[in-house]
Every structure is written in structure tokens, then in C-alpha cells.
N, C-alpha and C positions, 0 to 999 in steps of 0.2 A: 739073609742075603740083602744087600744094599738094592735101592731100587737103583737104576738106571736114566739119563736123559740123552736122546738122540737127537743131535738137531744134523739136518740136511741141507746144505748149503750148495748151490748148481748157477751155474752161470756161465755163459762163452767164455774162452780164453783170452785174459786182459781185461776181467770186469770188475777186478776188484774182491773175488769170494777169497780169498787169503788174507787180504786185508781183515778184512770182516772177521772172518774167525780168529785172527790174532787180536781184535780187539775185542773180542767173545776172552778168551783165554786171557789178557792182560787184566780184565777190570772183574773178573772171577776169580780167579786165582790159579796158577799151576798147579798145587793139588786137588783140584778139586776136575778140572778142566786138559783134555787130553786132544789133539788137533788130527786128525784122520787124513789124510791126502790121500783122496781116488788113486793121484799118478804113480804113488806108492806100487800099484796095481796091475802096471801094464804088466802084459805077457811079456816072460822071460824069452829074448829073443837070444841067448847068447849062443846059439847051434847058426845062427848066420853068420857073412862076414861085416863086417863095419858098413860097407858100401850099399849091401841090402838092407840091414836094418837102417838106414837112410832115407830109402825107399819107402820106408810104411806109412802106411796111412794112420797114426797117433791118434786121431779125433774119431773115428769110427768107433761105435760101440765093442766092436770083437777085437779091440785092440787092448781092453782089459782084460784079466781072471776075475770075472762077476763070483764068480762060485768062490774061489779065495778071498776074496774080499769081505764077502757075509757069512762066509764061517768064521773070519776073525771078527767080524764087526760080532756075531752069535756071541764067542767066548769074552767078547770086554763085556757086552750087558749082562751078560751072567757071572760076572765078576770075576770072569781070570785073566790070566795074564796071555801074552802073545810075542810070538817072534816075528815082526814086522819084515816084510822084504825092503832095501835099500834101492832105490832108483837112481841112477847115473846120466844124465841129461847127455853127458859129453859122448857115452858111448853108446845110448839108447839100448840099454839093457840093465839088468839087476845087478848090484853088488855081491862079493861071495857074501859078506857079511850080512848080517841082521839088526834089529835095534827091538831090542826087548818093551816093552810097553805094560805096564801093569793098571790096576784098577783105579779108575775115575771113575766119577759119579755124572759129569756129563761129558759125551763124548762128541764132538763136533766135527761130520763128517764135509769135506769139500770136492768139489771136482766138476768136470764139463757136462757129467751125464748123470749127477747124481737126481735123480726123475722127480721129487718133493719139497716139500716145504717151504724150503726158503730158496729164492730167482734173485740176483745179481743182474741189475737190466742196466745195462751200458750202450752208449753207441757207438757204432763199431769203428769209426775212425778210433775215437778215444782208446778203444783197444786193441787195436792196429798198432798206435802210436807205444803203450803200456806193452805190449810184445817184444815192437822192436829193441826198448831199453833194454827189458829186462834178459830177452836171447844175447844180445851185446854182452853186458855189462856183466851177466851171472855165470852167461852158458856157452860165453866166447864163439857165438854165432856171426855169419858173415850175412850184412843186411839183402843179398841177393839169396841168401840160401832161407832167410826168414819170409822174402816175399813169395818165392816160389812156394814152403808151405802152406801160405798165409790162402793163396791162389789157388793152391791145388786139391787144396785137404781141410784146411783150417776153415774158411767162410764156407764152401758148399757143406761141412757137415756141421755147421751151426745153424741156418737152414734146415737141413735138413731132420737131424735128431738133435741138435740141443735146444733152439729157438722154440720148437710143439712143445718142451713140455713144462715151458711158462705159464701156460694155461693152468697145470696140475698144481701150481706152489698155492699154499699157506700165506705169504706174505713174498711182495714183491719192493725188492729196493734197489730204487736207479741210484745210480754211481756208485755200487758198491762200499765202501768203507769209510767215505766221502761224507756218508749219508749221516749225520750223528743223531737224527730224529729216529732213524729204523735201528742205526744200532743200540740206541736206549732201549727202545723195545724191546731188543733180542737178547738186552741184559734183563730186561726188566721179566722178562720169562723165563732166562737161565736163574735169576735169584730165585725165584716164585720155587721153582723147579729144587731148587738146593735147601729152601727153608721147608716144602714139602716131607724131601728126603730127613733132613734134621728132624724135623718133629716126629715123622714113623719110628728113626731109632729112638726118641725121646722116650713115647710114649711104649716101645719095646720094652724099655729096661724097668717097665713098671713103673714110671712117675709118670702121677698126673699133677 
């Protein structure tokens, strides 16, 4: 069996940790490099109506399947494959469909609550402003309906559970994807991490 690299990527919403692992994934390679998204995760809300699920609190921890998540995150480091759930921003619920995901050698997990490693520290105007685009322009959001989350949900639980567990990273990098001195690093460990794995099966197949 392949060994496995997990990197954890966490930062408030609008910091920048998607950037960042898509240039984790670009300068690695697609095969090699598989991209994880937390929001993948949320709790299947589709027994509400449109109007409640509206309602929720998205930034809270209990608004994911934590236990879904690291049973699939289990089955990729043990090298098999998975039926990823699809997330619907527009309806705030899951897809009927699925997106099959097979074996990488590093897998780069991202999201708001992801509690290690690697911290995306941004200020929060900056990511105020990265919200508001991206709800507009991606998720056909109305900018009164982005500030009331922004207000209600979004800053007090960044505060609350995403900002404490800055403390817990491995490496911390401001302006998320912006940063090209931390993202070198985070290649510069994802290779380490790949030539690692290369040489174990190297020296597997009996050449030394």
C-alpha cells in the first residue's frame, strides 16, 4: 500500500484556503494531488423547506457530518476510492448525485473548521469583501442576504470556533494564496512528501 500525505488547510471564510490548495494541486500535479472541501460535508438538509434551510447557521461546527467526513478522509489514506457527497450552494443541501474520487498520494483537505496544520490568516474586511464577490458572482446571492449572514453567523463563529484554533496550526500564512513565500513551502513539503513516497516504492520493488 501507498503511503498517504494529508495536509489541513483552515481559515475563516474569504481567506484565501482554496486558493492555496489549488495552487497545492496545480504545481503537483492532478495525479498525484486530490482537493478535499469541508463544505462538501454539510449536513444533508434536504427533509427542510428552502426557507429553513436559509435559516441555518452554516459556520457552526454541528453544521457538518464530522463522522462522514473522516470515514471518507479513513478510506482515501488507505487507498481506496469514495463516493464524495455534492453540495448545492443555491439550495443549501446535497446533490442526488455523487463524485467518485479515487487514490492520491497527497490529499489536501480545506474548510472553516478544519482544527490543524495549516491557518489562512486574513483580515476580515479583506474577506468580507472575497465573500461578497464570490456569493454574487458564483452563488447568485443578494448582497443584503450575504451581510445578514456575514452578521449573524459568519463573524461571531469565526470568533468564536474558527479564529482559537490558530493557535493549533503547524504553519500560519496571511493572505492566503497571495502568499507565494508560504506557498513555496507548502510545495516545497508536498514534493519532499511525493519523493518520500517514490523512493519506498522504489526501494519495494527491490532496487537499490
Amino acid at each position: 500500500m501507498k503511503p498517504h500525505i494529508l495536509i489541513g488547510i483552515a481559515g475563516g471564510s474569504g481567506s484565501g484556503k482554496t486558493l492555496v490548495a489549488k495552487r497545492i494541486f496545480d504545481e503537483l500535479g492532478s495525479d498525484k494531488v486530490v482537493i478535499i472541501q469541508q463544505d462538501s460535508y454539510y449536513r444533508d438538509l434536504g427533509h427542510l423547506s428552502l426557507e429553513e434551510r436559509k435559516k441555518q447557521n452554516f459556520d457552526h461546527p454541528d453544521s457538518f457530518d464530522h463522522e462522514f467526513l473522516i470515514r471518507q478522509l479513513k478510506d482515501l489514506l488507505a487507498g481506496k476510492s469514495v463516493d464524495q457527497p455534492v453540495y448545492d450552494y443555491a439550495i443549501h443541501s446535497r446533490r442526488s448525485e455523487t463524485k467518485l474520487i479515487g487514490e492520491h498520494i497527497v490529499i489536501v483537505l480545506e474548510g472553516i473548521l478544519i482544527l490543524h496544520k495549516v491557518y489562512v490568516d486574513t483580515d476580515d474586511d479583506v474577506r468580507l469583501i472575497r465573500r461578497i464577490r464570490r456569493d454574487v458572482n458564483e452563488r447568485n446571492r443578494s448582497l443584503d442576504s450575504i451581510l445578514d449572514q456575514y452578521e449573524n453567523s459568519v463573524r461571531p463563529m469565526q470568533l468564536q470556533f474558527i479564529e482559537p484554533t490558530k493557535r493549533y496550526a503547524d504553519i500560519i500564512i496571511p493572505e492566503g494564496g497571495y502568499n507565494l513565500v508560504a506557498i513555496d513551502l507548502l510545495k516545497t513539503i508536498g514534493r519532499a512528501g511525493l519523493l518520500n513516497v517514490t523512493h519506498r516504492a522504489w526501494r519495494a520493488t527491490g532496487s537499490a
